[in-house]
C-alpha positions in Angstrom: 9.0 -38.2 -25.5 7.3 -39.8 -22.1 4.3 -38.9 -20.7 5.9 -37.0 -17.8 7.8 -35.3 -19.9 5.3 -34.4 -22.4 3.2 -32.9 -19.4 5.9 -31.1 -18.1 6.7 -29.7 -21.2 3.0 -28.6 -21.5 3.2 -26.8 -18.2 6.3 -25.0 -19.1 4.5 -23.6 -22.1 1.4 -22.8 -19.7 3.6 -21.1 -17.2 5.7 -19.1 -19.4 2.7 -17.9 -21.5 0.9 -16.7 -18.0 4.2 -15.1 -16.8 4.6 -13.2 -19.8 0.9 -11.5 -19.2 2.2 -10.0 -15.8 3.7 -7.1 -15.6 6.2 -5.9 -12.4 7.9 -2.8 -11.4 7.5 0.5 -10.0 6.6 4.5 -10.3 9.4 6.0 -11.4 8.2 9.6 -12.8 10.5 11.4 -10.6 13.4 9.3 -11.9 15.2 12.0 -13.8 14.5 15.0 -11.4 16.1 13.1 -9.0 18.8 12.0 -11.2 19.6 15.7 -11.5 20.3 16.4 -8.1 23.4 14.1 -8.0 22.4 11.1 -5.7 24.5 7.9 -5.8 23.1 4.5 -6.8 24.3 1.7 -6.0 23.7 -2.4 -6.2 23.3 -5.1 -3.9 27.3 -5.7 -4.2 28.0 -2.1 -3.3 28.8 -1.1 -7.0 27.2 2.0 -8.8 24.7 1.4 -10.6 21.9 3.3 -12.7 18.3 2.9 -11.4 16.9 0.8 -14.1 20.0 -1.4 -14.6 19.3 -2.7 -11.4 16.0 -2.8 -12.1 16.8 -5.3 -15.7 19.2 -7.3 -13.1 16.7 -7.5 -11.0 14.0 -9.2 -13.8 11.3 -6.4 -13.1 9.5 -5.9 -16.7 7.5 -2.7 -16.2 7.4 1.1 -15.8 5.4 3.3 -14.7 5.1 7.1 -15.3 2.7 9.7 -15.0 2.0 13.0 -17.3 0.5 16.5 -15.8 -1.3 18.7 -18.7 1.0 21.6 -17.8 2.7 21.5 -14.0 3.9 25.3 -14.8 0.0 26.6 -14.8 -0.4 25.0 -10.8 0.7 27.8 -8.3 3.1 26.8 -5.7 3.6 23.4 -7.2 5.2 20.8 -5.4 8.7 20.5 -7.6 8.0 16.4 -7.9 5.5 17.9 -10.4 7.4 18.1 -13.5 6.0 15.4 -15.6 5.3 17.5 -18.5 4.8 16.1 -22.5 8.2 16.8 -22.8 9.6 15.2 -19.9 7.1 12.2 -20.1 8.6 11.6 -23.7 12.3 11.6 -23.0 11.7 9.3 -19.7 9.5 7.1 -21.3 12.2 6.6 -24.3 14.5 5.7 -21.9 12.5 3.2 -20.1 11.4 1.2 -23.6 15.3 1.4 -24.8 16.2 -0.3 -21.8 13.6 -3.0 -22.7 10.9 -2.2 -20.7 6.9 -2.1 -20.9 5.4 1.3 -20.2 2.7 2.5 -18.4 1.3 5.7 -18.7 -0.7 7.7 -16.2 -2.7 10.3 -17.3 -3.3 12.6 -13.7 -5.6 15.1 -16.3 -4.5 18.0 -14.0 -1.7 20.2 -13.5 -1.1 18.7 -10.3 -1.6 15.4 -8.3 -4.4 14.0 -8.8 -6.1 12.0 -6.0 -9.2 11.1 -4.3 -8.6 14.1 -2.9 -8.0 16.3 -5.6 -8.9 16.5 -9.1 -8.5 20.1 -10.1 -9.5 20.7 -14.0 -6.0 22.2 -15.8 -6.1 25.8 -15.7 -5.9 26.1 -19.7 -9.5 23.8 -19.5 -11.3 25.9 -16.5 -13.7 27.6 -18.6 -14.6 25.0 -20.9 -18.6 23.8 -21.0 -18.9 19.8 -20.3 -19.2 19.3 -24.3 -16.4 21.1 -25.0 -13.8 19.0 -22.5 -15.2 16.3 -23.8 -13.6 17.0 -27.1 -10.7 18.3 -24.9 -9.5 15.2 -23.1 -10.0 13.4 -26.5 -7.9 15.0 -28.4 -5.4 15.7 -25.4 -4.8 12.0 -24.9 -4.6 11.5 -28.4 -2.1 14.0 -29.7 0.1 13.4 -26.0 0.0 9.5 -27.4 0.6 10.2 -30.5 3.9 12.4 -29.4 4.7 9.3 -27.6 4.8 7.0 -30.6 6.6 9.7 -32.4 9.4 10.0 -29.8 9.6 6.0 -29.4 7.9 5.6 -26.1 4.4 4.2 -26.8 2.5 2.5 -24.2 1.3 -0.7 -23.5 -0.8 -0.2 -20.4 -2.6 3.3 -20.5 -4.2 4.8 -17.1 -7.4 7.3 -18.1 -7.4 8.9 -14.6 -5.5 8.7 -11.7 -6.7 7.4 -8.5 -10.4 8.2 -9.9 -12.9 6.4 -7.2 -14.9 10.4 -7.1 -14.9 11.1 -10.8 -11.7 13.8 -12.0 -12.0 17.1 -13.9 -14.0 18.6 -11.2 -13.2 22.0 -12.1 -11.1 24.7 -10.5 -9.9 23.8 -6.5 -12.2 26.3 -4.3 -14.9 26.0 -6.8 -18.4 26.0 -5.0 -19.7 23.5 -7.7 -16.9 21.0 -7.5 -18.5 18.5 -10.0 -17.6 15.3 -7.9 -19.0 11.9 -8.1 -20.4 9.8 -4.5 -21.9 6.7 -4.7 -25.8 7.0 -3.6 -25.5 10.0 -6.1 -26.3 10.3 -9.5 -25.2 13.7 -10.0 -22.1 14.3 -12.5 -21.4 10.3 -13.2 -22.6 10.5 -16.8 -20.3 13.8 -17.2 -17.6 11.6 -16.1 -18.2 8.3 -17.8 -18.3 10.4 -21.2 -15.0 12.1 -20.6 -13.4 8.1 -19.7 -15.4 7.3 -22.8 -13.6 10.0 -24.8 -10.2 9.5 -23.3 -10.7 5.4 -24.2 -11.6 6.7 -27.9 -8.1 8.5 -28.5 -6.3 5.3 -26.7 -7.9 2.8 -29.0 -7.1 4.9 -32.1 -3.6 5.3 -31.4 -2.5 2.2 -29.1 -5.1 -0.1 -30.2 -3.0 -2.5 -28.9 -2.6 -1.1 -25.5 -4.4 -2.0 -22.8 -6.3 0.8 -20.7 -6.8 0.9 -16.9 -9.3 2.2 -14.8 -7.5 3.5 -11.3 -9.5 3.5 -8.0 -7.8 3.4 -4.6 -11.1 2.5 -2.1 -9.6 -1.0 -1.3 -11.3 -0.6 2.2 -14.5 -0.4 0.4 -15.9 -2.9 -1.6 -19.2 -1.4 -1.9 -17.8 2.0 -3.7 -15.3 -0.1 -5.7 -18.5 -2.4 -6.8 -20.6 1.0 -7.1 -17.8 2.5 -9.4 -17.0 0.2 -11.8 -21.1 -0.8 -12.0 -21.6 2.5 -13.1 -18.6 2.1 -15.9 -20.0 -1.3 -17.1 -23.9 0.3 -17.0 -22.8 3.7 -18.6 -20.4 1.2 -21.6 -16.8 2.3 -20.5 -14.4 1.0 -22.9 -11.5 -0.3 -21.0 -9.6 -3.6 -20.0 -8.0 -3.7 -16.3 -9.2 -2.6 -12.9 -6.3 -0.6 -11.0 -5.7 -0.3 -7.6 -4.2 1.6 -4.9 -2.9 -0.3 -1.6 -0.9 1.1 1.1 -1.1 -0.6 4.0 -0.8 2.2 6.5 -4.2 3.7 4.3 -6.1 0.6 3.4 -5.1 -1.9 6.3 -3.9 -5.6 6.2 -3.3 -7.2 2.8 -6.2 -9.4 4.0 -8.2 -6.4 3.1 -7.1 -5.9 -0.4 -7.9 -9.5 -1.0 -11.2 -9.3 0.5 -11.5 -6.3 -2.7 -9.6 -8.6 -5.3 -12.5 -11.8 -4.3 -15.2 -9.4 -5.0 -14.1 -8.0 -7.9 -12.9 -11.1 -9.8 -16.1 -12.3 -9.1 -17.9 -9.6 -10.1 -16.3 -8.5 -13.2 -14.9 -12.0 -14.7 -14.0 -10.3 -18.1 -11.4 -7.9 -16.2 -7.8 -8.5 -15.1 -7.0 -6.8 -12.0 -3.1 -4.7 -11.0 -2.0 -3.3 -8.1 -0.8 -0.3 -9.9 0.9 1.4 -6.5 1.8 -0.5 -3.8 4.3 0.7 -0.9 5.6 0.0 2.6 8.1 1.6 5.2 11.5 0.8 5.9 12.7 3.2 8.6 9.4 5.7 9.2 5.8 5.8 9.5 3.9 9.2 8.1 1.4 11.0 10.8 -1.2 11.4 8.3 -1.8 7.0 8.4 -5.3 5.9 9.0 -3.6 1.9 9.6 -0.4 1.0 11.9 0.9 -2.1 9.7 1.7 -5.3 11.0 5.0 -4.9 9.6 7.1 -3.3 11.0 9.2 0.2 9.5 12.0 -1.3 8.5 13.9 -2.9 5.9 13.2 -6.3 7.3 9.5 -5.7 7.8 9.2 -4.3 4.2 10.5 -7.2 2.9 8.1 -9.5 4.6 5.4 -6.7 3.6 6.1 -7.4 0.0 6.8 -11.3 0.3 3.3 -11.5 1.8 1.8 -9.1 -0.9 3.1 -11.6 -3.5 2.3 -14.5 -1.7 -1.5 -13.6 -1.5 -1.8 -12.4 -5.1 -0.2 -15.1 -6.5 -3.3 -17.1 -5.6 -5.3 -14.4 -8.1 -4.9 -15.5 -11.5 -6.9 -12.4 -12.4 -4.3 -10.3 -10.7 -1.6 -9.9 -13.3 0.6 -6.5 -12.4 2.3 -5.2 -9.6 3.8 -1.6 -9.2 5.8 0.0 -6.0 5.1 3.8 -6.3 8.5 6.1 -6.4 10.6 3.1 -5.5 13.3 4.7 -7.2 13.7 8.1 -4.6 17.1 7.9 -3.6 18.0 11.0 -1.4 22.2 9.9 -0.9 24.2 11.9 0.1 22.5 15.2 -1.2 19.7 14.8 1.3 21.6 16.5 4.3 21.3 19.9 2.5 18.5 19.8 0.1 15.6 17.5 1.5 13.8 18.6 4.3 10.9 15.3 3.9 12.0 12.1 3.2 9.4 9.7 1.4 9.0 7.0 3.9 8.4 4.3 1.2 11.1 3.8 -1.8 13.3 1.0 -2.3 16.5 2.8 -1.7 18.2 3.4 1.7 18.4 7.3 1.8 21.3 7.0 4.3 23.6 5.0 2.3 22.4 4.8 -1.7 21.7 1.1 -1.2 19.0 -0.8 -2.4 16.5 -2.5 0.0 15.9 -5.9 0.6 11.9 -5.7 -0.6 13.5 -5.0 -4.1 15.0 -8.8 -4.7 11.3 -10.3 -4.1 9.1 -7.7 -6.9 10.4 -10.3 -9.9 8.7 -13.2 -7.2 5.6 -11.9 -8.9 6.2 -13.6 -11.9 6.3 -17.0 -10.6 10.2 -17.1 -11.5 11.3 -20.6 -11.2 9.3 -21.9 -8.1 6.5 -23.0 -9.7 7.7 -24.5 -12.8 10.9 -26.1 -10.4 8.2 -27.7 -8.5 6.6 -29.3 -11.3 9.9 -30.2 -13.1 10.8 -32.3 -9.8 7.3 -34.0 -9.3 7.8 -35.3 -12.9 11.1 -36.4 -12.4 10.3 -38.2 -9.7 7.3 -40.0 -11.7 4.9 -38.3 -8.4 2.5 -36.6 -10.7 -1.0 -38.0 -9.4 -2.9 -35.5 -7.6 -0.6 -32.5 -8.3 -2.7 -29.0 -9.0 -1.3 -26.0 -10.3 -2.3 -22.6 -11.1 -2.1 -21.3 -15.0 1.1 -19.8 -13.9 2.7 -22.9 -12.4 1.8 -22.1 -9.1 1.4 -25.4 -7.0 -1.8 -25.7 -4.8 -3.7 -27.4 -2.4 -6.7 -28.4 -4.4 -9.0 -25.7 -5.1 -11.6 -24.5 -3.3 -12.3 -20.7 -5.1 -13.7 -21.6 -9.0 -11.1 -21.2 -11.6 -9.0 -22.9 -14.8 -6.7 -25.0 -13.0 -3.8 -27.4 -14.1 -4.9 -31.4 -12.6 -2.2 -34.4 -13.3 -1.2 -32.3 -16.8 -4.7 -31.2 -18.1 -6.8 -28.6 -18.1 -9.7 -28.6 -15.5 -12.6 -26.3 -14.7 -13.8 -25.8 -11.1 -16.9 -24.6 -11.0 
């Protein structure tokens, strides 16, 4: 074998092993609630097809679903709150049989769970501090062991859902709401036990599942810096920073990279995901602190998520990306059952369709462009000067430090 071709080979074996560390996909926990009301799915030729069929056609690798302690116990609970054990099991079995990774999202509540909100599950209210810390450990461990048992286990593991104030605050209306500001030190060591308790159960029965900690202030690098300061002073056991990022929330995807510089920098020893990402295709909500730059529709998506993609790929540290609820799909039962239509799936609510933004998710994984690139630079004998990224990504050459691929070897810029 040549030279060229021995360094081509040696970037195909560099790219592959990178791609197969990166996980893509979507929020699907509402999948079979919505499944039961009938709608029509189809494929980009028209045909019917299931949700995640598409979603194997479509090269995505990764599934996300979140679990409630018990949805019943929440009064007046939105009916997309059904994610009970029972529920979480038969979804998630279905996700791994159709040859999927699985992430789980613990929301430790009986409801959403947000920055907003982290109610404490009614059955846990009047528990001391000492005595949920024994709670959430052997909650997440008997939920993830009923997860092995039923065929769904894990590889990626969320302790907390969107937890940038702490969670478990106690019961909503509470006068002592045990939340967690930066400049603050009240309640943090309450809640950096219960992650450190919840991490215990995951490493005992995933050990080989990686666990994420989930913030959502992309806007704010100062609390995300605060937050995950306090988890590396306070010796939280986990292996991935997660965030949020909706651009009509947390602005231009400028912004989020802003975040993703200072935290790769900051926390070298930590992958990063984008564990919810989502974008308009015909509407924008009232409640949005941001008007995109894109605009609300299924062309605008589109160039929403080919930007996304574009930015992170020049993240090496960045290795998942999820679209929340992509799979909502409102046709043609909407007319008499839906009154609010979410704003941001990957369906067409009108027709069953999916949207254009769904062909580019698999982009994430560097697909053939990268490796193609390198493949026709050694063909052509044109290999001096050629940089790439671990994941076959070819670049300008770099500025930001990093492992980088230089002529076929290795190089560290410092």
């Amino acid at each position: 074998m040549n030279t060229k071709k021995l360094i081509f080979a040696a970037l195909l074996m560099i790219a592959s092993s990178a791609n197969a560390q990166k996980y893509v996909g979507g929020d699907i926990s509402n999948l079979t609630s919505n499944e039961a009301l009938n709608p029509t799915y189809y494929d980009f030729d028209g045909k019917e097809c299931p949700a995640l069929d598409l979603y194997k056609q479509q090269g995505l690798n990764a599934m996300r679903v979140r679990i409630h302690v018990n949805p019943s116990d929440f009064p007046n609970n939105d009916p997309n709150v059904c994610q009970d054990i029972e529920y979480v099991k038969a979804l998630g079995k279905r996700i791994k049989d159709a040859g999927f990774k699985l992430m789980l999202d613990f929301h430790y509540s009986d409801t959403w769970a947000d920055p907003a909100k982290q109610w404490t599950p009614k059955a846990w209210e009047n528990l001391s501090d000492d005595e949920l810390y024994t709670k959430i450990y052997e909650y997440t461990k008997d939920v993830l062991q009923q997860m092995k048992d039923a065929g769904a286990e894990p590889e990626l593991i969320q302790t907390g859902n969107e937890i940038s104030y702490g969670m478990l605050w106690g019961k909503e209306g509470s006068s002592n709401l045990k939340k967690c500001y930066m400049g603050n030190n009240a309640n943090w060591t309450r809640f950096t036990t219960l992650l450190k308790n919840a991490g215990k159960a995951c490493r005992e029965v995933c050990p080989n599942a990686k666990i994420i900690l989930h913030t959502e202030r992309t806007t704010q690098t100062n609390v995300l810096t605060n937050f995950y300061d306090r988890m590396k002073t306070d010796g939280v056991d986990y292996d991935i920073i997660g965030l949020s990022y909706y651009p009509i929330w947390h602005n231009t995807v400028a912004t989020l990279e802003t975040a993703i510089k200072t935290l790769e920098s900051k926390y070298t020893d930590k992958d990063i995901m984008i564990v919810e990402t989502g974008a308009a295709y015909s509407w924008l909500p009232g409640d949005r602190t941001y008007t995109p730059v894109y605009a609300a529709d299924e062309a605008g998506q589109k160039k929403f998520i080919d930007a996304l993609i574009a930015m992170l790929d020049d993240h090496e540290k960045v290795t998942g990306l999820f679209w929340w609820w992509m799979d909502y799909n409102p046709y043609p039962w909407a007319t008499t059952q839906m009154n609010n239509w979410w704003y941001a799936p990957l369906y067409n609510g009108n027709t069953g369709m999916p949207l254009a933004a769904l062909s580019s998710l698999k982009d994430f994984l560097g697909g053939e462009s990268g490796i193609h690139g390198i493949e026709a630079d050694a063909s052509e004998g044109s290999i001096n000067n050629v940089w790439t990224t671990l994941s076959g990504i070819r670049t300008a050459k770099p500025t930001r430090a990093g492992l980088y691929i230089h002529n076929g070897k290795k190089v560290v810029v410092r």
